[in-house]
N, CA, C and O atoms as a GROMACS GRO file, in nm:
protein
  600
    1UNK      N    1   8.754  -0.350  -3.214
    1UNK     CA    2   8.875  -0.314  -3.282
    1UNK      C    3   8.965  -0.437  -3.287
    1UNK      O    4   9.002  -0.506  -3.192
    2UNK      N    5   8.995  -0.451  -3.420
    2UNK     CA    6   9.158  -0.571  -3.404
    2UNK      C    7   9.276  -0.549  -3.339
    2UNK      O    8   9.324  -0.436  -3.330
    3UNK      N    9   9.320  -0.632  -3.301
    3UNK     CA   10   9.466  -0.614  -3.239
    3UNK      C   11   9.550  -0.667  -3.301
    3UNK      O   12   9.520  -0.763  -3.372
    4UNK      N   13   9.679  -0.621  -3.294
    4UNK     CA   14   9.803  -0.679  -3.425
    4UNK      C   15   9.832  -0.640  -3.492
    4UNK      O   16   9.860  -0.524  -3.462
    5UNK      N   17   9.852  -0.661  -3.595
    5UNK     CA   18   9.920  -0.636  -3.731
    5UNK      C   19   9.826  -0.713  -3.806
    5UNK      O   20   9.766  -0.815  -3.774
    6UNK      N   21   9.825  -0.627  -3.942
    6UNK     CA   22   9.690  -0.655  -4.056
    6UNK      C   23   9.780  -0.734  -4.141
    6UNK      O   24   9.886  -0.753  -4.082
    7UNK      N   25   9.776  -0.783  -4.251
    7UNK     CA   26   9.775  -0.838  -4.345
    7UNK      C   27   9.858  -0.713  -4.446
    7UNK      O   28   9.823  -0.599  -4.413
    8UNK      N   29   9.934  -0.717  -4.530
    8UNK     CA   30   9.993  -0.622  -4.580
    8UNK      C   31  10.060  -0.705  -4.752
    8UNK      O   32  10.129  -0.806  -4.764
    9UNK      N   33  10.007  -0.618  -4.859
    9UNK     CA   34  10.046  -0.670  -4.975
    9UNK      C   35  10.223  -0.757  -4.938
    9UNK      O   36  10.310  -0.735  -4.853
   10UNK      N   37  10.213  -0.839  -5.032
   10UNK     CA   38  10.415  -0.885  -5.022
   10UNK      C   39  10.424  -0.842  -5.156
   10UNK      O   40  10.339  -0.804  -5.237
   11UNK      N   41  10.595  -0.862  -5.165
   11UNK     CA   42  10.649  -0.886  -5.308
   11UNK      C   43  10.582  -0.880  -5.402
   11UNK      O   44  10.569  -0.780  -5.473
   12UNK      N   45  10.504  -1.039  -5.424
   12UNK     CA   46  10.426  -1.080  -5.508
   12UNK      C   47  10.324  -0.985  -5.529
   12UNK      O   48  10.318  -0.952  -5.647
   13UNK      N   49  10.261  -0.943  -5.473
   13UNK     CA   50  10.122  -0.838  -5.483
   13UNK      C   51  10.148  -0.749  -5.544
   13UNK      O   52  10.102  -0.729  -5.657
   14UNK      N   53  10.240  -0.664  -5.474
   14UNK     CA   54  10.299  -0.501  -5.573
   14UNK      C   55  10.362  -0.546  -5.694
   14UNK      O   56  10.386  -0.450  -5.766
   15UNK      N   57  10.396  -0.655  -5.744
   15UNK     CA   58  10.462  -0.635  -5.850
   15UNK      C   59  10.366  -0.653  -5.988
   15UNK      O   60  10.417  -0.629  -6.098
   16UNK      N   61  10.258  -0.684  -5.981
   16UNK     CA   62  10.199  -0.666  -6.065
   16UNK      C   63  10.119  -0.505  -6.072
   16UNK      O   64  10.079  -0.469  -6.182
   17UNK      N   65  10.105  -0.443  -5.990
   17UNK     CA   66  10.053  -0.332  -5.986
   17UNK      C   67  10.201  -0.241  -6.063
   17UNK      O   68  10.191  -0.152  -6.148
   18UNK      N   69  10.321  -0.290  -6.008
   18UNK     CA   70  10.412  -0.170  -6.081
   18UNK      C   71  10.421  -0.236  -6.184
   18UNK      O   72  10.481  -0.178  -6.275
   19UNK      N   73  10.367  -0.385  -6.215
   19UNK     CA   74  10.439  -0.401  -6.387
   19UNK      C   75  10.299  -0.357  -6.470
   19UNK      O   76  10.285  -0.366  -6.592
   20UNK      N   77  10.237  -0.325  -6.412
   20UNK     CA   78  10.090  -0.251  -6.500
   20UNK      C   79  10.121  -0.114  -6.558
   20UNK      O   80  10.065  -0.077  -6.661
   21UNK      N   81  10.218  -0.030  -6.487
   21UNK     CA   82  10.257   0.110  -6.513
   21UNK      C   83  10.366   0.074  -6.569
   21UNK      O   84  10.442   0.168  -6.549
   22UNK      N   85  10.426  -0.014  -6.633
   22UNK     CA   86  10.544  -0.006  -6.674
   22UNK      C   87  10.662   0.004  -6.550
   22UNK      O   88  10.778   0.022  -6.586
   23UNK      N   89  10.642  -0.004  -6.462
   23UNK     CA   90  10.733   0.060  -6.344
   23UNK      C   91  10.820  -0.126  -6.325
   23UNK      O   92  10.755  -0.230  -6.317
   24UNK      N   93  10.939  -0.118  -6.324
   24UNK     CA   94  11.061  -0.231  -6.280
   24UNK      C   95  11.018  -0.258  -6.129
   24UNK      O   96  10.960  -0.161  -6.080
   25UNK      N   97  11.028  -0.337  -6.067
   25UNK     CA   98  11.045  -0.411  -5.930
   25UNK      C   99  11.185  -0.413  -5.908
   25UNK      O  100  11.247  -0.516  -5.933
   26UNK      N  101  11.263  -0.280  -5.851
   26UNK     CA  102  11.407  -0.324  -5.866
   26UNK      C  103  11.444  -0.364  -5.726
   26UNK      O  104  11.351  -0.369  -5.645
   27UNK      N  105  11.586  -0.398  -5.678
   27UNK     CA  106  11.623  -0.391  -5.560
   27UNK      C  107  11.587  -0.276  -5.453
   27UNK      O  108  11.538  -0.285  -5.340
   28UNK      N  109  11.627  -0.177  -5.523
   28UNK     CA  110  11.607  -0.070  -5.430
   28UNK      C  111  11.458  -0.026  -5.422
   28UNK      O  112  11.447   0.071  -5.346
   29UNK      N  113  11.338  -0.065  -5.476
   29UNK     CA  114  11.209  -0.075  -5.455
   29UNK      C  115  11.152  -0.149  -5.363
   29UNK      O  116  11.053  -0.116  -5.297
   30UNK      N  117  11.225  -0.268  -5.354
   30UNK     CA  118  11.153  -0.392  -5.289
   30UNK      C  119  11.244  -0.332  -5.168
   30UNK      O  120  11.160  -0.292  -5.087
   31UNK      N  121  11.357  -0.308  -5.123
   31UNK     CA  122  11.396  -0.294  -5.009
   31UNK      C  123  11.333  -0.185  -4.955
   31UNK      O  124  11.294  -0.200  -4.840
   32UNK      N  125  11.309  -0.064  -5.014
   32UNK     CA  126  11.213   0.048  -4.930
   32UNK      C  127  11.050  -0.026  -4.908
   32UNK      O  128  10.998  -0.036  -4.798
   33UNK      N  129  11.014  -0.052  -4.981
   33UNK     CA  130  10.872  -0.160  -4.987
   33UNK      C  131  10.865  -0.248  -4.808
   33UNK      O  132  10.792  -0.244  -4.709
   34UNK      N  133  10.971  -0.309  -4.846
   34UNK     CA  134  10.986  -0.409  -4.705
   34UNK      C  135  11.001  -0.293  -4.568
   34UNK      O  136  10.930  -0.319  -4.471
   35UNK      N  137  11.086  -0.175  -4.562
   35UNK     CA  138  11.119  -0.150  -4.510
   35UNK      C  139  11.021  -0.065  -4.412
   35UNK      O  140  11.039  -0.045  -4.292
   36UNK      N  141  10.861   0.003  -4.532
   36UNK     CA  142  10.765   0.037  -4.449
   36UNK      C  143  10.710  -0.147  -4.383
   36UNK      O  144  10.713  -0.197  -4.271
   37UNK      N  145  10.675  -0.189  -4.494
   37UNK     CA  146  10.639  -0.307  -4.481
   37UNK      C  147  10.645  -0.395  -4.354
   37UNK      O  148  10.546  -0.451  -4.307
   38UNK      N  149  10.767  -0.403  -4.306
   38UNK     CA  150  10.838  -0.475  -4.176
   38UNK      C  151  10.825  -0.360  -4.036
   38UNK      O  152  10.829  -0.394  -3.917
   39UNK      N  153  10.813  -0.255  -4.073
   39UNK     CA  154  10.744  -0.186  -3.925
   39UNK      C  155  10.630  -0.144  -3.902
   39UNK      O  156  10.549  -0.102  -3.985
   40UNK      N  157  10.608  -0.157  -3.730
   40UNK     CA  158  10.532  -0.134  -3.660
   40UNK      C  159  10.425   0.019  -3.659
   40UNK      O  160  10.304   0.038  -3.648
   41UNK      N  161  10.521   0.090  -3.673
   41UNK     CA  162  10.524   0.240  -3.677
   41UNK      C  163  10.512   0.313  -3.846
   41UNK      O  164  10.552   0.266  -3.952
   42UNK      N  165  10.454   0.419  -3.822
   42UNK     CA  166  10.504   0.496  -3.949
   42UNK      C  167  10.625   0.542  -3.901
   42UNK      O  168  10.676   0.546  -3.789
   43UNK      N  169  10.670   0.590  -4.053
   43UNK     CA  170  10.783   0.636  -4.070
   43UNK      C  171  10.827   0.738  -4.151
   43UNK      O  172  10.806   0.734  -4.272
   44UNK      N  173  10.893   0.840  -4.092
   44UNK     CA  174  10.920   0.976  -4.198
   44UNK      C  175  11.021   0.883  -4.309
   44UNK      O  176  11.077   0.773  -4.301
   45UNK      N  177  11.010   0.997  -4.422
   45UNK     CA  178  11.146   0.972  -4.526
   45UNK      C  179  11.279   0.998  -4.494
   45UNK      O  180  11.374   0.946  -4.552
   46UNK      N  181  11.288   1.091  -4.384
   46UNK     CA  182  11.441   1.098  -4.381
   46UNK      C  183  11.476   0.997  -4.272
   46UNK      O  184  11.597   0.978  -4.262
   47UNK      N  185  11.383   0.915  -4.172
   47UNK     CA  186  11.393   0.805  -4.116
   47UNK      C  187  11.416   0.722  -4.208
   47UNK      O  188  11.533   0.686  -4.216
   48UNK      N  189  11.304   0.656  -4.320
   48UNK     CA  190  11.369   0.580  -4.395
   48UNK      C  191  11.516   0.601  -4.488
   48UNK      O  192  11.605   0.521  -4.516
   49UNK      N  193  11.496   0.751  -4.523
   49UNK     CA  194  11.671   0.760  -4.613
   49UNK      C  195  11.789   0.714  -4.500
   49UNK      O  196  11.894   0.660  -4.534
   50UNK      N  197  11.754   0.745  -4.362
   50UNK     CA  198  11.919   0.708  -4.282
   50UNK      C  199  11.900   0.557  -4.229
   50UNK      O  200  11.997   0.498  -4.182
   51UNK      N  201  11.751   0.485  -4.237
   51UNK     CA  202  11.764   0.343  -4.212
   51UNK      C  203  11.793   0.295  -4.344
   51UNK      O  204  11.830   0.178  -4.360
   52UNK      N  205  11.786   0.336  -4.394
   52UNK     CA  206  11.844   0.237  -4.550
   52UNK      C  207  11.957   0.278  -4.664
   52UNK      O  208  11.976   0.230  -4.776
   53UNK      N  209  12.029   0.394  -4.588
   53UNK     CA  210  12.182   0.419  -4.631
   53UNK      C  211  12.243   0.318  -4.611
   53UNK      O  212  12.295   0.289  -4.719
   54UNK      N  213  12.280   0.218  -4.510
   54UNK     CA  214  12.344   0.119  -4.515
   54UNK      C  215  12.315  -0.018  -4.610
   54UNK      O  216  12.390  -0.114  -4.593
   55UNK      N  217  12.240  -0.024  -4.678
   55UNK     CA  218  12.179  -0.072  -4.747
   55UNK      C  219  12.220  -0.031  -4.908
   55UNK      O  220  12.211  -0.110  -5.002
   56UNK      N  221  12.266   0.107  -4.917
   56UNK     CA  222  12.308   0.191  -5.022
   56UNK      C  223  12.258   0.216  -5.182
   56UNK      O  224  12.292   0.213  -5.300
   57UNK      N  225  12.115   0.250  -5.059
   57UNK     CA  226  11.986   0.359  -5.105
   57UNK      C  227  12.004   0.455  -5.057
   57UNK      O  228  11.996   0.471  -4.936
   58UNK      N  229  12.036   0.549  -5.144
   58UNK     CA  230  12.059   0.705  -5.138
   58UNK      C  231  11.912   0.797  -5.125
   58UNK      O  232  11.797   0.766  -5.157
   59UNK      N  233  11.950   0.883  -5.082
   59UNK     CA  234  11.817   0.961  -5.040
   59UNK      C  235  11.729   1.040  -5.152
   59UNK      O  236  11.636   1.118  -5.127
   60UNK      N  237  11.769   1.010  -5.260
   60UNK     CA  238  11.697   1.069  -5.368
   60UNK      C  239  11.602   0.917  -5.421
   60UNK      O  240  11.480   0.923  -5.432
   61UNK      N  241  11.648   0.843  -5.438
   61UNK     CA  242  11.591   0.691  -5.444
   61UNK      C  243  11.464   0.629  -5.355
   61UNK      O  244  11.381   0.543  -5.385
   62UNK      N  245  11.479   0.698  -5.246
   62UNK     CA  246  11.414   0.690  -5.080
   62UNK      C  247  11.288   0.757  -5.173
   62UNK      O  248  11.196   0.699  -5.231
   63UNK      N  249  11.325   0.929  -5.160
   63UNK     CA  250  11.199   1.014  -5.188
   63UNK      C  251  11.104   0.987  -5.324
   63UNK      O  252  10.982   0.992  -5.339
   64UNK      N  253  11.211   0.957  -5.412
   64UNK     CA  254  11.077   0.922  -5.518
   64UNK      C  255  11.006   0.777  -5.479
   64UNK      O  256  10.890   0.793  -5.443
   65UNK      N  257  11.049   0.648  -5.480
   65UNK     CA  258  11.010   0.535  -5.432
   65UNK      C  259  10.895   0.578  -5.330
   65UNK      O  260  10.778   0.560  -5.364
   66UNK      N  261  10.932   0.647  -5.180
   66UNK     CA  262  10.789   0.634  -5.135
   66UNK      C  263  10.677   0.733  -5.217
   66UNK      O  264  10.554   0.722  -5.224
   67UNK      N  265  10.759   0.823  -5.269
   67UNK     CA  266  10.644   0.942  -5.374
   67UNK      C  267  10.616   0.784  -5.418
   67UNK      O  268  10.597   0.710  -5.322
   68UNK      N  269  10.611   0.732  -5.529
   68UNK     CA  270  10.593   0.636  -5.626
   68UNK      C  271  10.476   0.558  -5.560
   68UNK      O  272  10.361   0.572  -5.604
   69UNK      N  273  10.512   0.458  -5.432
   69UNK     CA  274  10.435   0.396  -5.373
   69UNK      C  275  10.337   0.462  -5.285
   69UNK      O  276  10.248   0.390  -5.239
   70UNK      N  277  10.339   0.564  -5.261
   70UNK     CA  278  10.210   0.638  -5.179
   70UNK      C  279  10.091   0.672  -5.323
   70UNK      O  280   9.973   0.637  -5.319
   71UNK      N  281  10.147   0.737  -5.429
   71UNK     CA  282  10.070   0.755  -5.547
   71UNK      C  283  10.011   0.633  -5.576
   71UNK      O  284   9.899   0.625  -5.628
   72UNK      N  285  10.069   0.549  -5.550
   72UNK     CA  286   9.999   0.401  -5.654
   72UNK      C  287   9.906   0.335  -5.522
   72UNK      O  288   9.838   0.233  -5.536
   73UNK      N  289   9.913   0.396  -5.422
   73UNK     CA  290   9.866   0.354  -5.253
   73UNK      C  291   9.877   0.249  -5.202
   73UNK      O  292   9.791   0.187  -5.139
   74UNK      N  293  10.019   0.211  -5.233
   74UNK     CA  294  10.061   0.113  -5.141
   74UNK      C  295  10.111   0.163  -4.986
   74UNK      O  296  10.120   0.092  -4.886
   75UNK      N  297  10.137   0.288  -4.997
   75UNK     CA  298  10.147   0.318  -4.871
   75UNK      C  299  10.063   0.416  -4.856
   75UNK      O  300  10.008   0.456  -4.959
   76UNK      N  301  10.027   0.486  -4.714
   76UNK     CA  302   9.941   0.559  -4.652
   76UNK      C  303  10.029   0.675  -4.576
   76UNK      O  304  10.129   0.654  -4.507
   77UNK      N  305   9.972   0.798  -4.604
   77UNK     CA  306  10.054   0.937  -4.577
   77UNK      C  307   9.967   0.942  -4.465
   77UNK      O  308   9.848   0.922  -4.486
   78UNK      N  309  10.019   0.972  -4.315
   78UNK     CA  310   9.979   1.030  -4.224
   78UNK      C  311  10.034   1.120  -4.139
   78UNK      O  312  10.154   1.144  -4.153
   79UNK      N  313   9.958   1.188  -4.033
   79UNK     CA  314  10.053   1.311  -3.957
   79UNK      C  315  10.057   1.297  -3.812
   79UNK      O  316   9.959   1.284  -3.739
   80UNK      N  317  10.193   1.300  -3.774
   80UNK     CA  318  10.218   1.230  -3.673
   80UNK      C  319  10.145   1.367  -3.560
   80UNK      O  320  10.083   1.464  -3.603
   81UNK      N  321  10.169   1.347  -3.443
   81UNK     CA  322  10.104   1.475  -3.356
   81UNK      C  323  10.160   1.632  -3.359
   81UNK      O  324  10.106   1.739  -3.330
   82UNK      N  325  10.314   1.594  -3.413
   82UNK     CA  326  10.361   1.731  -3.424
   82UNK      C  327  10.308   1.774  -3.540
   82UNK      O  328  10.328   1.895  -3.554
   83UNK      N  329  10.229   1.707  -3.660
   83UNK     CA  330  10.185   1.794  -3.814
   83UNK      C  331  10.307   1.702  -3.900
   83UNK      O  332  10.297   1.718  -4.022
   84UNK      N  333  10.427   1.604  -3.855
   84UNK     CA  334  10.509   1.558  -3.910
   84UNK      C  335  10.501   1.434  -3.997
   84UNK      O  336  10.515   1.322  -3.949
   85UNK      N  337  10.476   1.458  -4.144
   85UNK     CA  338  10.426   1.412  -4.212
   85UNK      C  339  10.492   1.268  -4.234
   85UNK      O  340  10.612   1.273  -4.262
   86UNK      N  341  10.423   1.111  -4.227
   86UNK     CA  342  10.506   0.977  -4.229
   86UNK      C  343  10.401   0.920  -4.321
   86UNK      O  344  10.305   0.965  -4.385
   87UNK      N  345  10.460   0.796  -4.301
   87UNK     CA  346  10.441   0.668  -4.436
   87UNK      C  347  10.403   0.554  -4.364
   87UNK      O  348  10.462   0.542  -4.256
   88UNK      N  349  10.315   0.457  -4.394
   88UNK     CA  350  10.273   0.352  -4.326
   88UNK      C  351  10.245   0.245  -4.428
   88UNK      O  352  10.158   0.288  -4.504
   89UNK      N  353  10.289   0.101  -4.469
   89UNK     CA  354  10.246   0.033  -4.602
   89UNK      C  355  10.040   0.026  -4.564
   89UNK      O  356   9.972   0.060  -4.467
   90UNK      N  357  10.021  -0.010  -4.646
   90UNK     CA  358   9.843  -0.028  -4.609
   90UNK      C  359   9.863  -0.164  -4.622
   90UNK      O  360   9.961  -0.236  -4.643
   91UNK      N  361   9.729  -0.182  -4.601
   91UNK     CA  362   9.686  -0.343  -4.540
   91UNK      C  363   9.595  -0.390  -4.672
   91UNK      O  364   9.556  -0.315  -4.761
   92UNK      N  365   9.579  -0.487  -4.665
   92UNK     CA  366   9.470  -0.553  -4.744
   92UNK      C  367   9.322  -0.567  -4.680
   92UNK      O  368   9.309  -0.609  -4.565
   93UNK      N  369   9.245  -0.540  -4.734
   93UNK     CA  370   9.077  -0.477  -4.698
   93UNK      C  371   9.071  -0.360  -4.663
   93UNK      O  372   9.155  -0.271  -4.673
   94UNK      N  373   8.955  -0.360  -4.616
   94UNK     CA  374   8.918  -0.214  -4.571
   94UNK      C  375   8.984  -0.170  -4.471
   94UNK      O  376   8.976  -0.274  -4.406
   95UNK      N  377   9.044  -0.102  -4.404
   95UNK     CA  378   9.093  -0.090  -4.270
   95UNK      C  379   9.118   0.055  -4.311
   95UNK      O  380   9.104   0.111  -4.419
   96UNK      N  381   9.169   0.112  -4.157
   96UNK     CA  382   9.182   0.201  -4.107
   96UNK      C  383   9.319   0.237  -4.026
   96UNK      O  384   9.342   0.153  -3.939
   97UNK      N  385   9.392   0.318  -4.032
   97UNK     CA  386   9.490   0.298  -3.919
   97UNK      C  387   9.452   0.409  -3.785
   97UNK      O  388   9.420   0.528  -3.775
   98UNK      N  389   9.468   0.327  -3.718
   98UNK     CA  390   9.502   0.412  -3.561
   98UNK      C  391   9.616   0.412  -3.531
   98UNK      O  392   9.673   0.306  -3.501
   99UNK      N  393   9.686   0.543  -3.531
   99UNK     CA  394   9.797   0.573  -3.500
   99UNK      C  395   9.852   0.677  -3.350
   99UNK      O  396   9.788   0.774  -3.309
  100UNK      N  397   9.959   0.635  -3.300
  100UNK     CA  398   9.973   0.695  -3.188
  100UNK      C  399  10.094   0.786  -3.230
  100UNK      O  400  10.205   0.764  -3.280
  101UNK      N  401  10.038   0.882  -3.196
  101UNK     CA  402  10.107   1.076  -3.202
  101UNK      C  403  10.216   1.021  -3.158
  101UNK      O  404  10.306   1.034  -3.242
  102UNK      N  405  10.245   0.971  -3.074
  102UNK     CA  406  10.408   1.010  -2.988
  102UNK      C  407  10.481   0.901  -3.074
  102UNK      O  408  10.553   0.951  -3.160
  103UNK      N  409  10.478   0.736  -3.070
  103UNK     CA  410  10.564   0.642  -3.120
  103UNK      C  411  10.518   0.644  -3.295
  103UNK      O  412  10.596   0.626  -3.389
  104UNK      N  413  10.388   0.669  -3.301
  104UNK     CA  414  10.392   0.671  -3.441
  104UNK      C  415  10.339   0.505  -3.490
  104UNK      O  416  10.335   0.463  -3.606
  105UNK      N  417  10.297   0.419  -3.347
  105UNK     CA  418  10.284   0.296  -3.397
  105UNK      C  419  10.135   0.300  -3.469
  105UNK      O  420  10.061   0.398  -3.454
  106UNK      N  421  10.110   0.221  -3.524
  106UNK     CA  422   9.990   0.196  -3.611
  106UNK      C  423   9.894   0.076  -3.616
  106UNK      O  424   9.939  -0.034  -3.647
  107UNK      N  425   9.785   0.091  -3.590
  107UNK     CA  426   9.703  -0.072  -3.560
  107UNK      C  427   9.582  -0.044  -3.659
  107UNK      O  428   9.516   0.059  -3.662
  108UNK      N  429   9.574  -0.104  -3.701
  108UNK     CA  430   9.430  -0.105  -3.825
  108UNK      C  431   9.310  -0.158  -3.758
  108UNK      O  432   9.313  -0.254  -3.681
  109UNK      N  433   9.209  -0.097  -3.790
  109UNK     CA  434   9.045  -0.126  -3.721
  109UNK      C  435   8.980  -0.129  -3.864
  109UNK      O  436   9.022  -0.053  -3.952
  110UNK      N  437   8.879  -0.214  -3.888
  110UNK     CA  438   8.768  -0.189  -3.958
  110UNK      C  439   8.657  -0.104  -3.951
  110UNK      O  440   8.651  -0.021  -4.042
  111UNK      N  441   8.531  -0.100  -3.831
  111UNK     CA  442   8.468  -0.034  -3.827
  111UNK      C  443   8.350  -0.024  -3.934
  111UNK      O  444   8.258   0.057  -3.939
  112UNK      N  445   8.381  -0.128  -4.016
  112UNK     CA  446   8.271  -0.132  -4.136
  112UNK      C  447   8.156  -0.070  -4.098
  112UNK      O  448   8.122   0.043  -4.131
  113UNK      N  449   8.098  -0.144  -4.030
  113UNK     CA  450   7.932  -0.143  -3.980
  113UNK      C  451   7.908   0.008  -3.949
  113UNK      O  452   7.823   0.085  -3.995
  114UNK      N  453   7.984   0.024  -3.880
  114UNK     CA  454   7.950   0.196  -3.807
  114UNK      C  455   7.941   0.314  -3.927
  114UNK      O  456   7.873   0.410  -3.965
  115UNK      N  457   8.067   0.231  -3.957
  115UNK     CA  458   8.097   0.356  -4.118
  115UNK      C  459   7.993   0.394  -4.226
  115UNK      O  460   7.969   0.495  -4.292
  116UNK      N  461   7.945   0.278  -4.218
  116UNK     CA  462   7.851   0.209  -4.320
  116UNK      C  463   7.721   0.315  -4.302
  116UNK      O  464   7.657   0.389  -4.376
  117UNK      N  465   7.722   0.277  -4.153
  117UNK     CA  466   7.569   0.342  -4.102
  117UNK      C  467   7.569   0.489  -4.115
  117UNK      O  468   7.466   0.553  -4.139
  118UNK      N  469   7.689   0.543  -4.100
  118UNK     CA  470   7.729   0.649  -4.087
  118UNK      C  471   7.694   0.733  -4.226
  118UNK      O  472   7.617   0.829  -4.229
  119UNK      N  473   7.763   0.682  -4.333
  119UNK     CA  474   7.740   0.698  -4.467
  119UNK      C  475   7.586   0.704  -4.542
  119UNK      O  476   7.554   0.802  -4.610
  120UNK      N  477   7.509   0.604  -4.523
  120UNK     CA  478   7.336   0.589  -4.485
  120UNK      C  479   7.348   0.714  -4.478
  120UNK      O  480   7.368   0.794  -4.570
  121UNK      N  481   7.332   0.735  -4.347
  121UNK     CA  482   7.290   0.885  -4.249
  121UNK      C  483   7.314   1.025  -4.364
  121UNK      O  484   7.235   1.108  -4.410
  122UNK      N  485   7.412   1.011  -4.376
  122UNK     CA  486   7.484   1.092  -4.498
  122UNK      C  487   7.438   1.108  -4.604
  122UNK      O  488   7.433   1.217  -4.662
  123UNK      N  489   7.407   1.030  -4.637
  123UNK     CA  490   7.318   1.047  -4.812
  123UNK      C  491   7.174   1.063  -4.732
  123UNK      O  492   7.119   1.172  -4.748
  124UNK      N  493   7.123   0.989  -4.668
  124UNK     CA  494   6.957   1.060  -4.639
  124UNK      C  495   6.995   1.171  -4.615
  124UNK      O  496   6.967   1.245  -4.709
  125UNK      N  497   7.074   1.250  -4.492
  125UNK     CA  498   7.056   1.418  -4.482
  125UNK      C  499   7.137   1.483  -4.596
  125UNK      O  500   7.170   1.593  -4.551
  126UNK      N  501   7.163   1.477  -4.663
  126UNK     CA  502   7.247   1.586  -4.756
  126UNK      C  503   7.258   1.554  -4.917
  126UNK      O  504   7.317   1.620  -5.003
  127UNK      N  505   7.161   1.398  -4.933
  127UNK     CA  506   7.116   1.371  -5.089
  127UNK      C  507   7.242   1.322  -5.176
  127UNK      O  508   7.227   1.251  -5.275
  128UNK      N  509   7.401   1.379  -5.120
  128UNK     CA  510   7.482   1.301  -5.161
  128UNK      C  511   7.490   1.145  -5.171
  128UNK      O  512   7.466   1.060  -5.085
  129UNK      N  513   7.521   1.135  -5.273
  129UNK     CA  514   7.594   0.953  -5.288
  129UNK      C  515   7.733   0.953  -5.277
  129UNK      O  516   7.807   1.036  -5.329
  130UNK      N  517   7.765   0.867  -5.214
  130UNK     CA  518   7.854   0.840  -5.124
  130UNK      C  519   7.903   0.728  -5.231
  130UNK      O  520   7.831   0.646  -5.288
  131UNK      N  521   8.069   0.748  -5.248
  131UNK     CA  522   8.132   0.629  -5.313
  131UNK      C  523   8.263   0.571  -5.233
  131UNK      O  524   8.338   0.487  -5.282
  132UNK      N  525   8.283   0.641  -5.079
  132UNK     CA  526   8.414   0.622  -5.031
  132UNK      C  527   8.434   0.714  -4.944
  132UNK      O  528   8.379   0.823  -4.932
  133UNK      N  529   8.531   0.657  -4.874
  133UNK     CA  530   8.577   0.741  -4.720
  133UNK      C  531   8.751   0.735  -4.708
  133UNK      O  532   8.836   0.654  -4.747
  134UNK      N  533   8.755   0.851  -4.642
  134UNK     CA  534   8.904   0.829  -4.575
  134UNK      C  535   8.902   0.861  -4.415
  134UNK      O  536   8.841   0.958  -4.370
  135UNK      N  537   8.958   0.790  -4.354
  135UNK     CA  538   8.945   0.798  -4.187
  135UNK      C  539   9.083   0.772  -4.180
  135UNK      O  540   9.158   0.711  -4.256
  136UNK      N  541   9.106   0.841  -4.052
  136UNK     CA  542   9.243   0.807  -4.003
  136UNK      C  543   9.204   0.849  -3.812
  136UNK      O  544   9.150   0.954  -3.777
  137UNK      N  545   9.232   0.779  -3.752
  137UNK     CA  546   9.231   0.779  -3.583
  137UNK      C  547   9.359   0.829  -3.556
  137UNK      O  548   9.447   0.792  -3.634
  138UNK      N  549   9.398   0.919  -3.445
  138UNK     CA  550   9.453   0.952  -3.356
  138UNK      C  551   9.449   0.893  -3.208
  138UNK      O  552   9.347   0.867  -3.144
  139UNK      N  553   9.564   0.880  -3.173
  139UNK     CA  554   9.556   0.890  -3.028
  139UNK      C  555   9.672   0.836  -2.976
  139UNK      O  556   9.771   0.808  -3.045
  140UNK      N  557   9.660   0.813  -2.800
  140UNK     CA  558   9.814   0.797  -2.769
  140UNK      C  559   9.777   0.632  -2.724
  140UNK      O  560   9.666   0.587  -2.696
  141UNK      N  561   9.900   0.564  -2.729
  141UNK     CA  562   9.888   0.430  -2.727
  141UNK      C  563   9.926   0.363  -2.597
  141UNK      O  564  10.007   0.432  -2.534
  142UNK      N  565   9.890   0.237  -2.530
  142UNK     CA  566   9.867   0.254  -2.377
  142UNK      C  567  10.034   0.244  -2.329
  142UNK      O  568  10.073   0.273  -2.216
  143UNK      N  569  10.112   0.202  -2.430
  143UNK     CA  570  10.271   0.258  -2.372
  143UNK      C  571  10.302   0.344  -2.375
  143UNK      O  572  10.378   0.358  -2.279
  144UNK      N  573  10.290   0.484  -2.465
  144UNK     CA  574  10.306   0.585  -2.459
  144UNK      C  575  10.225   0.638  -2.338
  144UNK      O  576  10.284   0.710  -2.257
  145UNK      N  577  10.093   0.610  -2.317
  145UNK     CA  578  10.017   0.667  -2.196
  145UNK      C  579  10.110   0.631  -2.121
  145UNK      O  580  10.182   0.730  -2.112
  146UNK      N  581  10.169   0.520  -2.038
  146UNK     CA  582  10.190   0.516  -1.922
  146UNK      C  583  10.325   0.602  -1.894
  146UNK      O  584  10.345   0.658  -1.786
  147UNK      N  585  10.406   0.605  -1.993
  147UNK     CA  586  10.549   0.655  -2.004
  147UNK      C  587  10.459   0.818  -1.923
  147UNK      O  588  10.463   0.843  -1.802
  148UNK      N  589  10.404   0.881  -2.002
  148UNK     CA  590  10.369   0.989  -1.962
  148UNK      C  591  10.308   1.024  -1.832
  148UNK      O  592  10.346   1.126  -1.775
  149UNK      N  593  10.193   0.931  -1.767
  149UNK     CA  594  10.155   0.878  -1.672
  149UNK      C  595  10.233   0.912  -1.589
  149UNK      O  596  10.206   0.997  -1.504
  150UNK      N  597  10.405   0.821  -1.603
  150UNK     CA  598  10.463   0.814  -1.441
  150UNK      C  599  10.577   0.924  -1.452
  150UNK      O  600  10.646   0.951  -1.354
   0.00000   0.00000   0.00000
């Protein structure tokens, strides 16, 4: 598994994907953009609408923007341990996120090889062809373990 932080489209990257749809690169795009972008963690929308009121992005601006960018999949919808639905930007390549239920932080793994093999396996028993996967990991992360721990 990698450790760190992945690689994550910038500026430059998304803006040709929204100038393909006709879609503007405005201020208030690029600042919600950065704003999954620059954290660690996913993040609900009404986390992002009250981190970026000061900023004065209103919460209707918030909800379509990440609607906007999760549709076009620049970001990644996941569920935190309570079923509480957040936002994570994606990475560049294949990856995966592992995310921890309690902080919500997020670390990307590849796993190619396994997946790969896995998929094989899959089309020999069940004759399907296989064009793609979605994975997402759970679990608790070794700071959250210990918090709980002591």
């Amino acid at each position: 598994m990698d450790s760190g932080r992945d690689i994550a489209p910038t500026d430059l990257d998304i803006r040709p994907i929204l100038a393909a749809k006709g879609i503007p690169f405005t201020r208030q795009r690029r600042d919600v953009w950065r704003y999954f972008l620059d954290s660690e963690r996913a993040a609900t929308i009404p986390e992002a609408v009250e981190d970026l009121a000061p900023r004065g992005i209103g919460q209707a601006t918030v909800y379509r923007t990440v609607t906007l960018l999760a549709e076009l999949g620049l970001l990644h919808r996941v569920q935190d341990r309570c079923g509480e639905v957040c936002y994570t930007a994606m990475r560049v390549g294949h990856r995966h996120p592992l995310i921890c239920g309690e902080c919500r932080r997020v670390v990307g793994f590849s796993g190619n090889n396994d997946i790969s093999d896995l998929q094989r396996r899959l089309e020999s028993e069940t004759g399907f062809s296989i064009y793609g996967h979605h994975l997402e990991v759970y679990g608790i992360c070794p700071e959250c373990r210990a918090g709980i721990e002591s």
